[in-house]
N, C-alpha and C positions, 0 to 999 in steps of 0.2 A: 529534550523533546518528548513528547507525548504519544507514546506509539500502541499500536492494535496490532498485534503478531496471529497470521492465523496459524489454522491446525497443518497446512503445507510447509510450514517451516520448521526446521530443525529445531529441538528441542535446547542444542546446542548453542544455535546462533539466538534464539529467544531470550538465553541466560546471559549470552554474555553481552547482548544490547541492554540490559537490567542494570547493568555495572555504571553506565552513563547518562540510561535514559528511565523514565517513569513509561515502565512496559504492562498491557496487558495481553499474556498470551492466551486463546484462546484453547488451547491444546487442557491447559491447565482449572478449565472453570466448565460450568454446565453448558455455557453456551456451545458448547462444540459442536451436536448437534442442531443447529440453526444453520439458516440458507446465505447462501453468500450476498443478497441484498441485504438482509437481515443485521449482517458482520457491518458492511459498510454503513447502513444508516447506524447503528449503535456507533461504531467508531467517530463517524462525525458529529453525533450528538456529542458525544465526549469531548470532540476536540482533538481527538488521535489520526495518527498518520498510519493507516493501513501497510500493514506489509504484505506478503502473499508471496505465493509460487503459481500460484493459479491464475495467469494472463490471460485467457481468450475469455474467462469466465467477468473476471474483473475489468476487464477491457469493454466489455461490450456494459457491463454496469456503468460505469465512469461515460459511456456514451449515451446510454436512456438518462443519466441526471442530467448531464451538459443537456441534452436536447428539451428534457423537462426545463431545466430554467427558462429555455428559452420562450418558453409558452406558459410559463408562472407557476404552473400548481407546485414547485420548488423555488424557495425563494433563496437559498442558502449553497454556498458549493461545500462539496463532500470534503473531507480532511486530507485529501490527498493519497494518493495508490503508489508504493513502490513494491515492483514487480521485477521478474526476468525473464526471459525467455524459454529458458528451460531451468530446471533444478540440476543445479552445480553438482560434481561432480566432487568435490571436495568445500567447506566449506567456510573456508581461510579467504577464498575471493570475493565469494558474497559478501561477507560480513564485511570486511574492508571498500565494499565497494558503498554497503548499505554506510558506512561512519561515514565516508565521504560525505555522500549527500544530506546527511542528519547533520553535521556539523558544521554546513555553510549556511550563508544569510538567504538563501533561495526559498520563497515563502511556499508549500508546495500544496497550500489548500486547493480543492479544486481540477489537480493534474494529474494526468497516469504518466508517469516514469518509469519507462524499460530497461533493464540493467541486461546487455549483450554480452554475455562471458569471454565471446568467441573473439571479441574485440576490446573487451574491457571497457566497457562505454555505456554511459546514460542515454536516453533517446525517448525527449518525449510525443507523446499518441499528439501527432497535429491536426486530427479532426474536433475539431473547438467550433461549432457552429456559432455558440456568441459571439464569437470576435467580429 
């Protein structure tokens, strides 16, 4: 899979998603400095599945797109957001939790996905005003 790691994630867990998947981390190139719309429209141009630690930031992003399609001046959904709730505490969970979700048939263009530490659990953002 095709992934956009931002500068929130562990440098660790960036490398070792490298090993399976065509990563670009963002920690690692000039964009670092860019704004987190910014991350997300590149990532979707690309075609990358956005990673993040930064949920309330990306959450409410993933909400101005879904609401733009609905009123057109976006005609495309974003590549998809996986997120957590907080930044783990160790980071053996995440990663494991992030392969999980990269290596099922779940198409995740479009959706913010919350990864729950606390309960070990996906949980996606259900305000989807297209639906």
């Amino acid at each position: 899979m095709r992934l956009y790691v931002d500068e929130d994630v562990a440098r660790v867990v960036a490398v070792s998603l490298t090993q399976t998947h065509d990563v670009f981390y963002v920690e690692s190139s000039a964009a670092r400095s860019r704004t987190d719309a910014w991350h997300l429209r590149q990532a979707s141009i690309e075609s990358r599945v956005l990673i993040t630690l930064n949920h309330k930031d990306f959450r409410f992003l993933h909400r101005v797109w879904t609401s733009m399609r609905l009123f057109a001046p976006i005609h495309t959904r974003h590549g998809g957001i996986l997120t957590a709730t907080r930044a783990p505490k160790s980071q053996e969970p995440w990663l494991a939790a992030l392969e999980s979700m990269l290596t099922g048939d779940e198409d995740l263009a479009g959706r913010l996905l919350v990864w729950h530490p606390a309960s070990n659990e996906w949980r996606e953002d259900d305000w989807r005003p297209d639906d």
